[in-house]
C-alpha positions in Angstrom: 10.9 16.7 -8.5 9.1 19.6 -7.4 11.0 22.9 -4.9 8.9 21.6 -2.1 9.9 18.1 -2.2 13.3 18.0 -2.8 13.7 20.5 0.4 11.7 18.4 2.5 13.9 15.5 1.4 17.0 18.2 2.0 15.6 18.5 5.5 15.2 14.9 6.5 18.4 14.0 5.4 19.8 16.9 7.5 18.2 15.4 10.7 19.7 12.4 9.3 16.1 10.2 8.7 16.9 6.9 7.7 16.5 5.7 3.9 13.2 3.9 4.4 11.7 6.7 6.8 12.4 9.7 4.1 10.8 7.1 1.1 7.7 6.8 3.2 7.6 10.4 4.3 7.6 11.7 0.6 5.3 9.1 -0.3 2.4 9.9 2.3 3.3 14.1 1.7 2.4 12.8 -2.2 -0.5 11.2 -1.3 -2.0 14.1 -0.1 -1.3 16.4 -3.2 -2.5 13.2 -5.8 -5.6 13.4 -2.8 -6.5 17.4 -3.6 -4.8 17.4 -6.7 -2.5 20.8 -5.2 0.0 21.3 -3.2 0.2 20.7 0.2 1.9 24.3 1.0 -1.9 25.4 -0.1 -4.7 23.2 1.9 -6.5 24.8 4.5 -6.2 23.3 8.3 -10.1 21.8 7.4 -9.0 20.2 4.4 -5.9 18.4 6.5 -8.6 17.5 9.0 -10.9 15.8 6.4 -8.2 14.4 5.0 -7.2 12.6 8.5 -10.5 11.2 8.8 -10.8 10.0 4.9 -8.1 8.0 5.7 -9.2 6.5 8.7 -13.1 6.1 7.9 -13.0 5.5 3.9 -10.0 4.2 3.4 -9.7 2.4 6.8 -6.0 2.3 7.3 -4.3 1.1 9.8 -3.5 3.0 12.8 0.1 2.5 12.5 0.1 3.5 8.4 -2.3 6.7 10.0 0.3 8.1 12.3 2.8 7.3 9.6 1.1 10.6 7.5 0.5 12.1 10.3 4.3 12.1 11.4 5.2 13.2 7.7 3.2 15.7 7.1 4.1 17.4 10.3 7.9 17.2 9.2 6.9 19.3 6.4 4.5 21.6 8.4 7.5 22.0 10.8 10.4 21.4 9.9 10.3 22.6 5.6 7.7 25.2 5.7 8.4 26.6 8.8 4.7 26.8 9.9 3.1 25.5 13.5 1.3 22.0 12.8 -2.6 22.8 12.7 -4.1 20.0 14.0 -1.6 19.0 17.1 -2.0 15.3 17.9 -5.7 15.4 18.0 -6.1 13.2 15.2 -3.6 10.6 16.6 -5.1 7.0 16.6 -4.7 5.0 19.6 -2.4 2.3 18.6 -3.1 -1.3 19.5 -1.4 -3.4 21.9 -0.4 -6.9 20.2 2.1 -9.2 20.3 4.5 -10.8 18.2 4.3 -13.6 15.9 6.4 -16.3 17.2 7.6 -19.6 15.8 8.8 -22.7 17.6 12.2 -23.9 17.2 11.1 -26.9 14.8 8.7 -24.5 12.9 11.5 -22.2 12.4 13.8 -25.1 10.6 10.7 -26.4 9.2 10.2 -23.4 7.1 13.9 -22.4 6.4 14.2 -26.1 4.8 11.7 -25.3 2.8 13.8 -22.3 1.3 14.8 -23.2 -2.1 17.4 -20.8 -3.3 20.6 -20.9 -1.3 21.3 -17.4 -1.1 17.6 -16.9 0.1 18.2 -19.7 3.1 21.3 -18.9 4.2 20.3 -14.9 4.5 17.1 -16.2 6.6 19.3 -18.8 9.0 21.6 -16.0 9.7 18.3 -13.8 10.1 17.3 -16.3 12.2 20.2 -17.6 14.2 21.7 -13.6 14.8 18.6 -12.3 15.4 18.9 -9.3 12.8 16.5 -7.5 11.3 15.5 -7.9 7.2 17.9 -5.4 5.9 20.6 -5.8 8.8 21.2 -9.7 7.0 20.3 -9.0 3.3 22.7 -6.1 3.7 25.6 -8.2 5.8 29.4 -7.1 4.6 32.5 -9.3 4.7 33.9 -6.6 7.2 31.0 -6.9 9.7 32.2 -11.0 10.7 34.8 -10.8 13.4 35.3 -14.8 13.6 38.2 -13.8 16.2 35.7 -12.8 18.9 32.7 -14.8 17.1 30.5 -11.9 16.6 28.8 -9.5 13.9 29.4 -6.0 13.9 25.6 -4.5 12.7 26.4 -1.0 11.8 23.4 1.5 11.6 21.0 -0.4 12.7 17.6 1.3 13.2 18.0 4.3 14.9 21.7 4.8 13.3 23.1 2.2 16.5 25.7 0.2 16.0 26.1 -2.9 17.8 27.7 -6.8 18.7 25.1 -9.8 18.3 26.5 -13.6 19.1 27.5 -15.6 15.9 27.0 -19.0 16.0 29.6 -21.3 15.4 27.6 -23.2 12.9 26.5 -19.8 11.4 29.7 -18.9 10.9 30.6 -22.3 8.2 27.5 -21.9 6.8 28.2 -18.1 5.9 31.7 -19.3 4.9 30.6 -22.0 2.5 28.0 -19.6 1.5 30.8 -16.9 0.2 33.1 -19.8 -1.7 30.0 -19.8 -4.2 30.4 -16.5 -5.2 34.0 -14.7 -3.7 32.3 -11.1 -3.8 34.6 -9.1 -1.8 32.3 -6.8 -0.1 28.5 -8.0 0.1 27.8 -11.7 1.7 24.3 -11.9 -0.6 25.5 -9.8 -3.6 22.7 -8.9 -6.5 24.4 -10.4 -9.6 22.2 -7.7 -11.6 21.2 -8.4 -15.1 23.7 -10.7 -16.8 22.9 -13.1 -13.4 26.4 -14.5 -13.4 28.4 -11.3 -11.9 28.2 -12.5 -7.9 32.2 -11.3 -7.5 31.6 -8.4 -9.4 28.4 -6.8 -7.5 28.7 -3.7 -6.3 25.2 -4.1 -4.2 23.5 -6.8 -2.2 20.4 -9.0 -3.3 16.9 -7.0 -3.3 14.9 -7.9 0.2 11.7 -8.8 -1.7 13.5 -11.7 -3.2 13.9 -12.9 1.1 10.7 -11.5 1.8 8.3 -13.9 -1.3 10.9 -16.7 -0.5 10.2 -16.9 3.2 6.4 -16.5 2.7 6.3 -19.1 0.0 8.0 -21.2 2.7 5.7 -20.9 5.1 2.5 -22.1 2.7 4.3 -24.9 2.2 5.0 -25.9 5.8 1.4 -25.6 6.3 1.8 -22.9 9.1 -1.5 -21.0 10.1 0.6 -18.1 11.7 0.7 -15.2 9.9 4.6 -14.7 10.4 7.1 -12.7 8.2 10.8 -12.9 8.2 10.6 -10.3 10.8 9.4 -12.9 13.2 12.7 -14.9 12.8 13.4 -11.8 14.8 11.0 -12.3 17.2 11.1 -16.1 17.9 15.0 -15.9 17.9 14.5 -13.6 21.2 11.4 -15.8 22.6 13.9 -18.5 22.6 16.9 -16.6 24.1 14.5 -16.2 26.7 12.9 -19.4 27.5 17.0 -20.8 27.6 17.8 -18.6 30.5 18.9 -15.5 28.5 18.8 -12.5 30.5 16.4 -9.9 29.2 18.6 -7.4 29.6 21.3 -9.1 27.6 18.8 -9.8 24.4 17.7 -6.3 25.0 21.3 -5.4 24.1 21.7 -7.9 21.5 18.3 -6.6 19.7 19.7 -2.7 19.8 16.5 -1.9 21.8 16.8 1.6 23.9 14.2 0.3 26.2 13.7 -2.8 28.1 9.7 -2.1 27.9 10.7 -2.8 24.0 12.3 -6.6 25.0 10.1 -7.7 28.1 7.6 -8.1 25.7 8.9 -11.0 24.5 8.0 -12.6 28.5 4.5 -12.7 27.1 5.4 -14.9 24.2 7.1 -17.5 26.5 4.6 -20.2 27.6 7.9 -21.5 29.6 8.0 -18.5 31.8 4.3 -18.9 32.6 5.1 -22.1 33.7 7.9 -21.8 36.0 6.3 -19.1 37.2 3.0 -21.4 37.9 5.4 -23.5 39.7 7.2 -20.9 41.9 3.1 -19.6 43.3 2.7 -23.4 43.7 5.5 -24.1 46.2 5.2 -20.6 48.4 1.3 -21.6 48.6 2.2 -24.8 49.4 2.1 -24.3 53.1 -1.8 -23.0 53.0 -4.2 -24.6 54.8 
């Protein structure tokens, strides 16, 4: 690991960056060395322009994997070399506007039965059924169950929140039965590492690529045309919150969101909203001539 790297990794972890967000920092900052074949400390504020645009005209990223290198390489401009960031957001795409994907109910259960490996369909039910995100249920402790008040403790969420989501009555025997299978005191889904037989033993949970192939495989096979991943377990476990009379603000706390821009979105994924509201126009324009 080069000086420059392992300060800037110094640095995020001072400003306390999560895991994932200092792995994809480092990995964009790379990028641009591999890209010049020097160091980054050296380019030239017209070489980190062209290099902006060879991303977004050659290569043709994504606006959201553009503003990724855009936000790390100004951590390092900033924050590790101490230097003002040359290019100031001009090179900021614009960053589409879409929603969700979103599953029914019955396309939801349809897929998860689907799920082969037990460990692999109880993670996504509880995904599902708690509305947490990939890591938040791969990553589930023994600790984090309250069965006294019927809820799950999900500690450091995104953002470094903590916070109380529902647990399902039903949710709660499957993860029981679940832990009889294996009787690992910490992890819920523990990695049972080489040897394959050392669940009780693990001293980490299972890997989220294991959830993530299982769940897409799933989907193939149910014949769905959505492009949905687990995150939109997620998603359609809010959507559905919603169209049962959930309050938005409620799920908003459930989900960990800071804004309620963040949930409301989730009132343009409900086709049962749009109807009651149809309704509701229906019987105040009853009266008109």
């Amino acid at each position: 690991m080069t000086a420059l790297r392992q300060r800037m990794l110094e640095d995020m972890q001072l400003r306390g960056l999560a895991d994932r967000t200092q792995e994809s920092y480092l990995a964009a900052v790379q990028q641009l060395a591999l890209h010049y074949r020097r160091s980054p400390d050296l380019l030239t504020e017209e070489q980190l322009r062209h290099y902006f645009l060879h991303l977004r005209n050659e290569k043709q990223l994504a606006p959201n994997t553009v503003n990724l290198a855009l936000n790390a390489l100004k951590f390092l401009y900033v924050h590790t070399l101490k230097r003002p960031w040359p290019l100031h957001d001009l090179v900021r795409p614009h960053l589409p506007h879409k929603l969700p994907v979103v599953l029914s109910p019955e396309e939801v259960w349809k897929v998860l039965n689907l799920v082969d490996r037990p460990p692999y369909r109880v993670c996504l039910s509880l995904i599902y059924s708690c509305g947490l995100r990939l890591l938040e249920g791969v990553r589930l402790q023994v600790g984090q169950i309250d069965s006294a008040r019927m809820q799950l403790r999900i500690q450091s969420g995104k953002g470094d929140k903590d916070r109380y989501v529902p647990l399902p009555e039903r949710t709660l025997t499957l993860l029981r039965t679940h832990w009889l299978t294996h009787h690992n005191p910490l992890w819920l889904f523990p990695c049972p590492g080489l040897a394959h037989d050392q669940y009780s033993s693990a001293t980490a949970p299972m890997h989220e690529s294991g959830v993530q192939k299982a769940f897409r495989h799933a989907v193939q096979q149910a014949g769905l045309h959505k492009h949905a991943s687990v995150h939109s377990l997620r998603h359609s476990w809010a959507t559905h919150l919603l169209e049962a009379g959930v309050n938005v603000r409620q799920i908003q706390v459930w989900m960990g969101h800071s804004s309620l821009s963040t949930t409301a979105i989730y009132t343009h994924c409900t086709r049962k909203a749009e109807q009651l509201a149809d309704d509701a126009l229906a019987q105040m324009t009853a009266g008109l001539p």
